[in-house]
PAVO-232536 format. One record per residue: z, x, y of N, C-alpha, C in turn; residue in one letter. Coordinates in pm, whole numbers. Each point is the difference from the previous one (the first is absolute). Layout:
KEKOL      nup    neast   nnorth     caup   caeast   canorth      cup    ceast   cnorth   rest
KEKOL        Z        X        Y        Z        X         Y        Z        X        Y      a
...
This chain:
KEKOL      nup    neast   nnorth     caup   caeast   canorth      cup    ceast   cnorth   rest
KEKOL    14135    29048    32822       45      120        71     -117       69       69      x
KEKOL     -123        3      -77     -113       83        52      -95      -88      154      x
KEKOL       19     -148        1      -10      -76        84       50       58      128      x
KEKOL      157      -35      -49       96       45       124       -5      112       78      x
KEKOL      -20       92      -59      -25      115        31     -158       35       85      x
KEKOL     -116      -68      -64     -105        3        60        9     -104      111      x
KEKOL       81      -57       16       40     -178       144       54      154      105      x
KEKOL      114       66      -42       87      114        61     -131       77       73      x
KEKOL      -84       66      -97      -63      119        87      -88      -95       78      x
KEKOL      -69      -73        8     -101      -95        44      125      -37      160      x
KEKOL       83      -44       60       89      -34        44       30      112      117      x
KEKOL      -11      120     -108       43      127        65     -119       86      104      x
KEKOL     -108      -92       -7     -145       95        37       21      -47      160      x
KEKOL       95      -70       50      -18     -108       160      -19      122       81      x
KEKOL       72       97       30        9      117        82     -132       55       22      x
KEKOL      -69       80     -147     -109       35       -29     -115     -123       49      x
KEKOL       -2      -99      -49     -137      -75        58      -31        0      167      x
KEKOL      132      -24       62       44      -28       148      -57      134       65      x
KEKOL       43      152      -66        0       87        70     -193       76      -89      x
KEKOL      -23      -91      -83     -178       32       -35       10      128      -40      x
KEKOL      121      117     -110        9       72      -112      -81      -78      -75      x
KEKOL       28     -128      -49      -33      -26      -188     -157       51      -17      x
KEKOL       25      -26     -150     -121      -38       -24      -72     -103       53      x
KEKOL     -146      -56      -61      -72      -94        12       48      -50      -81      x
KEKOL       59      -16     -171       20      -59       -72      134      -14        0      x
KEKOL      102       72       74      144      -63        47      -20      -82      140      x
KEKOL      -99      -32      101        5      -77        51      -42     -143      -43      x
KEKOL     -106       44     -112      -43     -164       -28      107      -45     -100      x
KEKOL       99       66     -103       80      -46       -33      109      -79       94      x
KEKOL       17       88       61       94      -60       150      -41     -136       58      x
KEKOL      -80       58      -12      -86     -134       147      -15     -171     -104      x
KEKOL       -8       -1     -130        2      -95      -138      129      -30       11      x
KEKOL      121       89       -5       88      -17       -16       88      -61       85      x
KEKOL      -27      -42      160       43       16        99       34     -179       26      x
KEKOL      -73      -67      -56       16     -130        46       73      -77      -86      x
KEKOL        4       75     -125      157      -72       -99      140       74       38      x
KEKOL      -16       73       71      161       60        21       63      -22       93      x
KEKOL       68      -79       63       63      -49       148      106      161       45      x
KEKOL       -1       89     -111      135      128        66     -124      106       35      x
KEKOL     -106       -8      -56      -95      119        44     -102      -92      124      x
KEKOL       19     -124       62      -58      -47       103       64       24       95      x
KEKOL      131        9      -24      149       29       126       22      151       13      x
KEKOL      -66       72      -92       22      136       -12     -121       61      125      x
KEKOL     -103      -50      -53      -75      -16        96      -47      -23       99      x
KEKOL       68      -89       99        6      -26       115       79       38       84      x
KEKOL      128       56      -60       82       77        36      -40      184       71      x
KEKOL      -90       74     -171      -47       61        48      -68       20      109      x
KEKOL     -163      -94       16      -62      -34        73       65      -51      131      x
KEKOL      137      -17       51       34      -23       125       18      145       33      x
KEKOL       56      105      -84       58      112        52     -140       75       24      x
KEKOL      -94      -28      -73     -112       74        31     -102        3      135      x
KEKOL       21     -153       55      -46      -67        86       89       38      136      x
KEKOL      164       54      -11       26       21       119       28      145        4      x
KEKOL      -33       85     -127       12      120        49     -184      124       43      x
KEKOL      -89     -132     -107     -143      103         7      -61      -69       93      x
KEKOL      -23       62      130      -60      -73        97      -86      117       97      x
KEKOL     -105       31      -27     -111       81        87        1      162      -17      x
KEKOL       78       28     -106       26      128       -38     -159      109      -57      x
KEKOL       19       91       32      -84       53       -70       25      121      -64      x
KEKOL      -32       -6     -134       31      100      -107       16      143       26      x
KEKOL      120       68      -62        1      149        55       30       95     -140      x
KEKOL      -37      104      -11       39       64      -120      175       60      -15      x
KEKOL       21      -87      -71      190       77        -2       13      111      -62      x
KEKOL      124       53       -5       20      135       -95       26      -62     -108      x
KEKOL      -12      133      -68      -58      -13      -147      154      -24      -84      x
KEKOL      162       28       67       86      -88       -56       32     -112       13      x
KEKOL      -81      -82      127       77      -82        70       39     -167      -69      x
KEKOL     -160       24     -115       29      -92       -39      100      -52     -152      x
KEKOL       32      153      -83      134      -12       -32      158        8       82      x
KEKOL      -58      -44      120      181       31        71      -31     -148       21      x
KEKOL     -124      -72        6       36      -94        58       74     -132     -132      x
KEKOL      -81       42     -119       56      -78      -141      122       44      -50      x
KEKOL       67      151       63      156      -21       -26       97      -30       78      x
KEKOL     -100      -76      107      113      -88       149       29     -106      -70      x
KEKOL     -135      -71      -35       27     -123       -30       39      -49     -119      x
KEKOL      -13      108     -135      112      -35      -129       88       53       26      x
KEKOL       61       94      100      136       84        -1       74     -194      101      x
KEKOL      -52      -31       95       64     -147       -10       40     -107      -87      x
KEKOL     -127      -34      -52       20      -29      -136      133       -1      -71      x
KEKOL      -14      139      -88      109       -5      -101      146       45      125      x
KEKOL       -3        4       90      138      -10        61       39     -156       13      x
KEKOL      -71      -80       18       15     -166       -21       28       12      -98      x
KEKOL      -35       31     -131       21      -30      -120      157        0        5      x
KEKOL       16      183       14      162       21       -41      100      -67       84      x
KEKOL      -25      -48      143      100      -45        68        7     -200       -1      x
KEKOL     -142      -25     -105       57     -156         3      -75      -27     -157      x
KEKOL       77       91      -99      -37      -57      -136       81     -156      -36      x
KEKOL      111       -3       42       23     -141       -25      -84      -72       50      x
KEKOL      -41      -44      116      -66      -63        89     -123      -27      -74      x
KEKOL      -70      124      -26     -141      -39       -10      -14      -55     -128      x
KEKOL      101       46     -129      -28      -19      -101       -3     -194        7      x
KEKOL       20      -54       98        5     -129       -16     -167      -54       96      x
KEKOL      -44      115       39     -108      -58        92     -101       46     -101      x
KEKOL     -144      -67       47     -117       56       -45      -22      157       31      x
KEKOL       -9       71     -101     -119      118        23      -76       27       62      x
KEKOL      -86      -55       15     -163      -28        90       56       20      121      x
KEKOL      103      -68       36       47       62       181       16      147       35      x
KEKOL      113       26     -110       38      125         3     -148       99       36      x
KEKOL     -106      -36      -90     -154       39       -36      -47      -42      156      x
KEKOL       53      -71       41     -100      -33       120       80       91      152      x
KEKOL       93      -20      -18       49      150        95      -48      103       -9      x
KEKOL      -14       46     -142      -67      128       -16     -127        5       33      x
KEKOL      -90      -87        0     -142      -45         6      -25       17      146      x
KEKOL      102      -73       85      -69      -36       124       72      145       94      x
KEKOL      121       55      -67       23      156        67     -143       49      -27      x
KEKOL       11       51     -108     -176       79       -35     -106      -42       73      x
KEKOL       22     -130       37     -152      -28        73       11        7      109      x
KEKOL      108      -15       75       14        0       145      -28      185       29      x
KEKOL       55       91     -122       34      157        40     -137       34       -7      x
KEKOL     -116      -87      -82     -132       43       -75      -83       -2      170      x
KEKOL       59     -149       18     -103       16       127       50       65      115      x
KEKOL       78        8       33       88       46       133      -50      165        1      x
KEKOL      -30       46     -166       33      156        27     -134       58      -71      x
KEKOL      -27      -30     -103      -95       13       -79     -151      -24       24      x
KEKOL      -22     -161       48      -97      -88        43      -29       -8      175      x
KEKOL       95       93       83      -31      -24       149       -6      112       39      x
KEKOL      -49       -2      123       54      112       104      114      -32       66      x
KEKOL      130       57        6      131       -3        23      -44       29      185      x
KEKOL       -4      -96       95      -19       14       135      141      -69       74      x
KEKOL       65      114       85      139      -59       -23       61       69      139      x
KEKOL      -17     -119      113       62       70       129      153       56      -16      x
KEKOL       33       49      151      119       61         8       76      -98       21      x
KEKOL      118        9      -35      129     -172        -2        2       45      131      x
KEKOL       38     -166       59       28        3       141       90        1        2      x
KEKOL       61       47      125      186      -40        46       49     -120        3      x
KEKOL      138      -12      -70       32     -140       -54      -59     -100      100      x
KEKOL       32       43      182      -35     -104       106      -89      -76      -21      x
KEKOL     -109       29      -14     -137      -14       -14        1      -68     -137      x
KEKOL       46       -8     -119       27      -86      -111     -102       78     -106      x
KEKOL       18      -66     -142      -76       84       -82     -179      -47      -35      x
KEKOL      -24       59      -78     -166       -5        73      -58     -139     -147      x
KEKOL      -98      -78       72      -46      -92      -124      -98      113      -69      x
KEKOL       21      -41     -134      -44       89      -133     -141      -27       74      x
KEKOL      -86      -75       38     -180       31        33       21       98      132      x
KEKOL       52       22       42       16      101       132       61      102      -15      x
KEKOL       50       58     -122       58       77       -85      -74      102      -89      x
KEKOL     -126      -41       10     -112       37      -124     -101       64      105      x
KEKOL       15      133       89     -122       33        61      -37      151       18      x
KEKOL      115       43      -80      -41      195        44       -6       47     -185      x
KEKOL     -108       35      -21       -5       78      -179       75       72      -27      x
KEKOL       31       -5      -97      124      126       -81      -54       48      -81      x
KEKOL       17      137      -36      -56       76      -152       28      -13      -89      x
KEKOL      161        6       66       99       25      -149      106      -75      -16      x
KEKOL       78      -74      -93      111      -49       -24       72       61      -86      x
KEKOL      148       23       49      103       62      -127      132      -98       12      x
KEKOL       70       49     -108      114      -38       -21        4     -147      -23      x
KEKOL      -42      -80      -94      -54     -153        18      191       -5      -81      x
KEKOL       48     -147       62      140       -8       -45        1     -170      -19      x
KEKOL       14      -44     -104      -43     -156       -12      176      -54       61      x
KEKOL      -63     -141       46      201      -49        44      -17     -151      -43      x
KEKOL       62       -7      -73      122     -107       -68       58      -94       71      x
KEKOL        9     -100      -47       55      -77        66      160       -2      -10      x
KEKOL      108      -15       50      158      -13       -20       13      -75     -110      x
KEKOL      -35     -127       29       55     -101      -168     -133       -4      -41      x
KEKOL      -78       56      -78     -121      -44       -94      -11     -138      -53      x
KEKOL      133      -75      -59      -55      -96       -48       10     -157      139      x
KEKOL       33       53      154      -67      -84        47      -48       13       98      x
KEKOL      -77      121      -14     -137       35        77     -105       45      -43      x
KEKOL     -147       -9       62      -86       42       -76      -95       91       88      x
KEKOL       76       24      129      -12      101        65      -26       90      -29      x
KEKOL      -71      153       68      -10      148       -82      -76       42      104      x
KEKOL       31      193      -29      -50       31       144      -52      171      -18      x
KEKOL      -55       52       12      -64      151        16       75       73      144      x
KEKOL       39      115        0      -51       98       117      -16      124      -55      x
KEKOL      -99       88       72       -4      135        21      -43       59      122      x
KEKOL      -38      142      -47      -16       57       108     -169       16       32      x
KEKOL      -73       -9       76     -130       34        84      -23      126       46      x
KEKOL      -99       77        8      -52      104        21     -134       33       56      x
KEKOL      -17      -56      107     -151       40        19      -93       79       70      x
KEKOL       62      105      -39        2      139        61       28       -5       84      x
KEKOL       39      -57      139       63       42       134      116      -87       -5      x
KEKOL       78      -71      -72      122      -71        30        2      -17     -112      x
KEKOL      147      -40       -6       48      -40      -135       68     -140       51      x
KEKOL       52     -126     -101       40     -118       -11       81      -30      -45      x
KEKOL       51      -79      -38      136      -77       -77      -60     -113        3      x
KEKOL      -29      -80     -133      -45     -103        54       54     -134     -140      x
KEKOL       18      -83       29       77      -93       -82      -97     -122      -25      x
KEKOL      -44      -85     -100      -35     -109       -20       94      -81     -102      x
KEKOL      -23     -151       61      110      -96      -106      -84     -122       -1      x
KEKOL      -35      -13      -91      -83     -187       -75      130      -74      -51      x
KEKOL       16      -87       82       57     -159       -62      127        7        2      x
KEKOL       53       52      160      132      -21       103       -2     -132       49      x
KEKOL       97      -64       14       12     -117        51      -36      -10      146      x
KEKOL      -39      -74       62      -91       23       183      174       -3       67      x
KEKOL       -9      109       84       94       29       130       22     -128       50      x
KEKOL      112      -12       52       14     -155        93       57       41      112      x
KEKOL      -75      -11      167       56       10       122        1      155        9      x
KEKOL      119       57       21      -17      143        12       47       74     -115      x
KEKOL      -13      -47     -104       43       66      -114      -76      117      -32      x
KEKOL       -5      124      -52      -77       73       -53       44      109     -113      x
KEKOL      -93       14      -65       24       85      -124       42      143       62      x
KEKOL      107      108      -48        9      138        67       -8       68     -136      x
KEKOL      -19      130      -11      -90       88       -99      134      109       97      x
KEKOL       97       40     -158       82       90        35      -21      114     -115      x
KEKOL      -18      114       92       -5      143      -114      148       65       15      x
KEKOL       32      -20     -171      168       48       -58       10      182      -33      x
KEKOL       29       53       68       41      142       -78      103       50       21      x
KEKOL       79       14     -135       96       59        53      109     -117       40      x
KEKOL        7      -96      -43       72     -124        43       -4      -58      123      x
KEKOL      -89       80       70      -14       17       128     -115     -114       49      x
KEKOL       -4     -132       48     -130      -87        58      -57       43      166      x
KEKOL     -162      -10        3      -82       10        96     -104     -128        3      x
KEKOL        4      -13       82      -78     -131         0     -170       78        3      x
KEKOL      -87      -42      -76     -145       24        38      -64      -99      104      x
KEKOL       28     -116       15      -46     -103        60      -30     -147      -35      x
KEKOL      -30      -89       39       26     -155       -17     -137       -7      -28      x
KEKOL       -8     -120      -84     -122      -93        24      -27     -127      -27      x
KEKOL      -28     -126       26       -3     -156        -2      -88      -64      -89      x
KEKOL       15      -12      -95     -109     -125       -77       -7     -136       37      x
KEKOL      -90      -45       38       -5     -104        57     -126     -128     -123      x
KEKOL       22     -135       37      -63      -65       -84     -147       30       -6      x
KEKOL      -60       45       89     -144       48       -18      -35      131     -129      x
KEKOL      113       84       28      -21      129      -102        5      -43      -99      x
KEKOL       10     -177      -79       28       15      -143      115      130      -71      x
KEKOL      110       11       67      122       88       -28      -33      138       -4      x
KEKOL     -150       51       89       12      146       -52       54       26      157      x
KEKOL       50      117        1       67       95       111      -63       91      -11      x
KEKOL       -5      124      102      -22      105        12       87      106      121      x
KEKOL        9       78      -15       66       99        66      -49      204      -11      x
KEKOL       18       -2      139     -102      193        -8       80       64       98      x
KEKOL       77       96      -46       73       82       109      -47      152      -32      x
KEKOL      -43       61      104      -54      139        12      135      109      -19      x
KEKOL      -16       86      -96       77      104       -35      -79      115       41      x
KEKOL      147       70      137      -60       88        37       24      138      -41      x
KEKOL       76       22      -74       54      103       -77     -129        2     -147      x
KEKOL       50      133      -75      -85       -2      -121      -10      -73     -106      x
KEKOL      142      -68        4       39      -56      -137       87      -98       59      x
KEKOL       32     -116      -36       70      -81       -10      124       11     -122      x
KEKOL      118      -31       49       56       30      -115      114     -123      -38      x
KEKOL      -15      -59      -99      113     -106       -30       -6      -23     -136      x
KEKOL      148      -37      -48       43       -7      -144      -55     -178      -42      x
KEKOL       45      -67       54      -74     -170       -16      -51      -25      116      x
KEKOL      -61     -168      -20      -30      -80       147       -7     -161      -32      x
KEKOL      104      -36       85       47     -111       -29      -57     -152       89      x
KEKOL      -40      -59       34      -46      -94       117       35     -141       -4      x
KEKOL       57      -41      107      125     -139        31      -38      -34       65      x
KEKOL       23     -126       19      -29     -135        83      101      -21      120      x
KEKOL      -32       74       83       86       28       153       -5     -152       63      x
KEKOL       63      -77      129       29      -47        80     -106       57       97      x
KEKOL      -30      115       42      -82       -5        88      -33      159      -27      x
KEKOL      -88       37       94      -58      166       -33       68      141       83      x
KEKOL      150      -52       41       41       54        96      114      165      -63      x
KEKOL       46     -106     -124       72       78       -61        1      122      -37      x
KEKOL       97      142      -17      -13      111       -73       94       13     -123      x
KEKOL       64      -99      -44       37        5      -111       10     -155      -63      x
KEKOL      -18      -40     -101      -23     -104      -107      120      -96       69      x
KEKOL     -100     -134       -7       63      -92        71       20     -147     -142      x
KEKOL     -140       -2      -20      -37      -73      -108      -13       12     -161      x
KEKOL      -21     -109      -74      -30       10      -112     -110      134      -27      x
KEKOL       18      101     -148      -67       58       -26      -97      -83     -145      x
KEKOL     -144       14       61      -89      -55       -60      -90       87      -80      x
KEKOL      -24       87       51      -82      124      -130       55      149      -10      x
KEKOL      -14       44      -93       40      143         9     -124       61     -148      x
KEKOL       40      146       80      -35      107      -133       11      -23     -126      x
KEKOL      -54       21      -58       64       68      -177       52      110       -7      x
C-alpha cells in the first residue's frame, strides 16, 4: 500500500516538474522515475505539446494578487463538473486522464495568465476572418477578470477545454476566448463563441483551428460598454462564419 501510494505521488509531480515549482529533490525523484512509467511519459508529452504551443516569446508580467486563485478554481471548478456529469463513464476510464485535464487546464490558465503578458489585438470583422493566435499576442494588458473555464459537451469523447475572460488594459477592455485540442476546421467551417443571457444568444465571433495550431484557437472581441454581461457561453462548430444563430454541433460550454 505504502509503495502504491509513493508510485501515486511520484506520478503526480508531471505538472510541477514541466512548469519548474518542484523541488530539486521532487525533480530528481521524477526525472528516476520517468523511464519505467510509459503513463507519466504520455503524460508528459502531452503536457509539453500544450506548453510548446501556448509559451512562445512572452514576457513575464506581475498579475493581481487574486488572479491566481481564480485561475485554480477555473480549472477544478471543470474538473469536478466532468466528474458529476460522466460518473458512469469515467468510473470505467483511468483517473490520470481525468488528472490530466485538470493538469493541462491549470497549465494552459498558468501560462496564458499568470506566466505572460496577455497582448491581445482588437477582433477583426468577421470579413476579414479571425486572427492567427501569433498575430493575436501584441498589445499588453494589466489586468484580467472574470476567468470562466469551458467544458467540453460530451467529456468522455473529447479532450478538448477552453478559458475566456475579460482584459483590461487600462484603455480598452476585451472578451477574449482560448481553446487547446478542437478538432482543425475543414474548408469554411469555423468555431462561433455565443454569449447566452437571458435565454437570449449573441454571437461574440468565429475563429478556425487549423492543423498548424496543434488544436489551439483563439478569439478577442473589444467590449465597448463597462461590463459585459452574460449568464453562460457556449461555442459550436458552424458550417461557415456567416451565421447569427447556432447552426452546428455545440462543442464547449460554461460550467
Amino acid at each position: 500500500m505504502m509503495n502504491n501510494k509513493k508510485q501515486t505521488s511520484i506520478c503526480d509531480l508531471s505538472l510541477d516538474v514541466l512548469s519548474g515549482v518542484c523541488t530539486d529533490e521532487e525533480r530528481v525523484a521524477f526525472e528516476r522515475h520517468l523511464p519505467s512509467c510509459e503513463a507519466c511519459q504520455a503524460d508528459k508529452d502531452e503536457l509539453q505539446l500544450i506548453w510548446e504551443a501556448l509559451y512562445a516569446d512572452m514576457e513575464p508580467i506581475e498579475p493581481p494578487m487574486d488572479l491566481k486563485q481564480q485561475v485554480m478554481d477555473a480549472a477544478f471548478a471543470a474538473d469536478t463538473a466532468m466528474a458529476v456529469q460522466t460518473v458512469s463513464t469515467i468510473s470505467r476510464r483511468k483517473p490520470r486522464r481525468r488528472w490530466l485535464f485538470t493538469a493541462s487546464a491549470a497549465l494552459v490558465l498558468a501560462l496564458l495568465i499568470l506566466g505572460s503578458a496577455w497582448n491581445i489585438t482588437l477582433y477583426q470583422k468577421r470579413a476579414s476572418g479571425p486572427l492567427p493566435i501569433e498575430q493575436a499576442l501584441s498589445v499588453s494588458a494589466s489586468q484580467v477578470s472574470k476567468v470562466v473555464s469551458l467544458q467540453p459537451q460530451f467529456p468522455a469523447e473529447s479532450q478538448a477545454f477552453g478559458i475566456a475572460c475579460i482584459i483590461d488594459n487600462g484603455k480598452s477592455k476585451q472578451f477574449v476566448v482560448y481553446v487547446y485540442g478542437a478538432p482543425d476546421t475543414i474548408g469554411t467551417q469555423a468555431y462561433q463563441v455565443w454569449l447566452i443571457k437571458d435565454g437570449v444568444r449573441r454571437s461574440a465571433g468565429t475563429f478556425r483551428v487549423s492543423d498548424e495550431g496543434k488544436g489551439v484557437g483563439v478569439l478577442a472581441m473589444p467590449i465597448q460598454s463597462d461590463t459585459l454581461s452574460f449568464d453562460t457561453i457556449g461555442i459550436t462548430l458552424e458550417p461557415d462564419d456567416k451565421g447569427d444563430q447556432p447552426r452546428g454541433e455545440k462543442i464547449l460550454g460554461s460550467v
